[in-house]
Every structure is written in structure tokens, then in C-alpha cells.
C-alpha positions in Angstrom: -1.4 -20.8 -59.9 -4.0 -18.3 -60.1 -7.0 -18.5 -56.9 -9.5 -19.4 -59.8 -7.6 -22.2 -60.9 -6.9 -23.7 -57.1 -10.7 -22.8 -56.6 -11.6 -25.2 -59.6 -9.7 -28.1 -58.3 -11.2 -27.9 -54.8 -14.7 -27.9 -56.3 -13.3 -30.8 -58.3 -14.4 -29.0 -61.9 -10.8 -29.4 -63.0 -8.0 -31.9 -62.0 -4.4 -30.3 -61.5 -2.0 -31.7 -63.8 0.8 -34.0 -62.7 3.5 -31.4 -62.6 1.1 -29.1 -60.0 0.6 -31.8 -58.3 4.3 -32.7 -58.1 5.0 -28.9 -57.0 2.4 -28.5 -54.8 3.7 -32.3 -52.6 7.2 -30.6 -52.8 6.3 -27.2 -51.5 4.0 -29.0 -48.9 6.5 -31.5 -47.6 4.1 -34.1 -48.5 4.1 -37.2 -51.0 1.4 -37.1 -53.8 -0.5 -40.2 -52.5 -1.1 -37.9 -49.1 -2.5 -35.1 -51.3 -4.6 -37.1 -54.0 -6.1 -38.6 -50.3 -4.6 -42.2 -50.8 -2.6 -42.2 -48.1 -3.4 -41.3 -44.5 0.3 -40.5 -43.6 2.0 -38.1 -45.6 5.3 -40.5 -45.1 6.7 -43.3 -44.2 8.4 -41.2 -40.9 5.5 -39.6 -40.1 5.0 -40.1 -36.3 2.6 -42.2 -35.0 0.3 -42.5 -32.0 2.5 -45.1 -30.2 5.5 -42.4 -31.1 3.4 -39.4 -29.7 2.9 -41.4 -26.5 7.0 -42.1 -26.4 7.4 -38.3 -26.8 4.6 -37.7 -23.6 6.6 -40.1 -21.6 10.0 -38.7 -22.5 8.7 -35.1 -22.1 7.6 -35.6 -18.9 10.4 -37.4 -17.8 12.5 -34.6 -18.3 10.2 -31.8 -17.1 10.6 -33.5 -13.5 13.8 -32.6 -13.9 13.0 -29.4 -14.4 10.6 -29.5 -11.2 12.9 -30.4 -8.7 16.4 -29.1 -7.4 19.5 -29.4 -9.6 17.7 -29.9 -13.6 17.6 -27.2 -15.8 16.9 -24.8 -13.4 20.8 -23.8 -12.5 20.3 -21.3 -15.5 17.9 -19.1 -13.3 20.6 -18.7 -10.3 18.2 -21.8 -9.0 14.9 -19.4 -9.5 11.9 -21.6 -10.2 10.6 -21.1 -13.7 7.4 -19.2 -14.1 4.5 -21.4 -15.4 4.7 -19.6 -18.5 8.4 -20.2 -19.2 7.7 -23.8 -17.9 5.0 -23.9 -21.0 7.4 -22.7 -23.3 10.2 -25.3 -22.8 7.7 -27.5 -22.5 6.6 -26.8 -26.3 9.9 -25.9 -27.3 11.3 -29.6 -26.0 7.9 -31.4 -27.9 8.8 -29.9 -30.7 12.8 -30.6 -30.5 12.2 -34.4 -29.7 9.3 -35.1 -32.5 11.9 -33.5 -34.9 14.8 -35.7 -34.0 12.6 -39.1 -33.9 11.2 -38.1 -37.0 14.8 -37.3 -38.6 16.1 -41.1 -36.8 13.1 -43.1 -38.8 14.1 -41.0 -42.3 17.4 -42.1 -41.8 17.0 -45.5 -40.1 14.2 -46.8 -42.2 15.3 -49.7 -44.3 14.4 -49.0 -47.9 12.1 -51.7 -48.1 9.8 -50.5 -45.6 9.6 -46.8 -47.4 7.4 -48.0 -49.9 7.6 -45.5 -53.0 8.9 -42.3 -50.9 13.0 -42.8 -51.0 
């Protein structure tokens, strides 16, 4: 797809055709609804505020772990972490736990609650 073309659809002078809009969902990661704006999750597993408030909780559950004695600290000799390492597990764990709650409610989601995304 040439800029031009892409340009024309933002603009809205031209609609993409079905099979660009297909592509462009599949390279996104996204359903079509989400791009043609009719949806305001792109899925049905898409995290959602109560879920991002579950991953806060957890995170910082874990991270006092990481504060005090014993934790994940015995990989350091029992150094404390630096603030920036602390920052970067920090972001590293986010990231690790949204992933895996995301992967439970792809696999765990009855089919009836997926709506047209299977």
C-alpha cells in the first residue's frame, strides 16, 4: 500500500477494501470492528481496568518481596537493587503478568462470550 493510498483513507476520500482491511487487523493484532472504530476493545481478552488494577496489586505484592531480606534479591549476593534495576523488573514483571492474564482469558473464554473473534 502506497503512502498516497493510506493518506486517502485517513482523509476518508477513499474506503480501503475489505481484503486491506483484513490485512491491515491481522498485521495489527486487532479485529476489524476495532479498526472500522465499532469496537472500543480490540478483543474480547483485551485487559480491562479492573484487570490493570489486579496486575498493580499483584505487582506490588511481589516487589515487597523484592524490598525486604530473602525475595529476589539472593541473585545480587544479597546487594540491594539500584532504583534503576528496581524500575526495570518492575516493567519487565508488568509486562510478563498482563501477558499471561491476557493468554488465560484467550484460552479460558467460553466461546459464547467471544462474540465474533474465535
Amino acid at each position: 500500500m502506497s503512502d498516497k493510498t493510506i493518506g486517502a483513507w485517513e482523509r476518508g476520500t477513499r474506503e480501503p477494501p475489505m481484503k486491506s482491511i483484513k490485512f491491515l487487523a491481522n498485521l495489527f493484532d486487532v479485529s476489524t470492528d476495532y479498526l472500522m472504530g465499532n469496537a472500543d476493545k480490540p478483543h474480547y481478552y483485551s485487559l480491562t481496568d479492573k484487570d490493570q488494577q489486579d496486575i498493580d496489586t499483584e505487582l506490588e505484592n511481589m516487589l515487597n518481596g523484592v524490598s525486604e531480606n530473602g525475595g529476589i534479591n539472593y541473585f545480587q549476593n544479597g546487594a540491594k537493587l539500584s532504583d534503576q534495576d528496581r524500575e526495570l523488573l518492575k516493567a519487565s514483571m508488568r509486562q510478563t503478568i498482563a501477558l499471561s492474564k491476557e493468554l488465560a482469558k484467550k484460552k479460558f473464554t467460553p466461546k459464547k462470550y467471544r462474540g465474533s473473534e474465535q
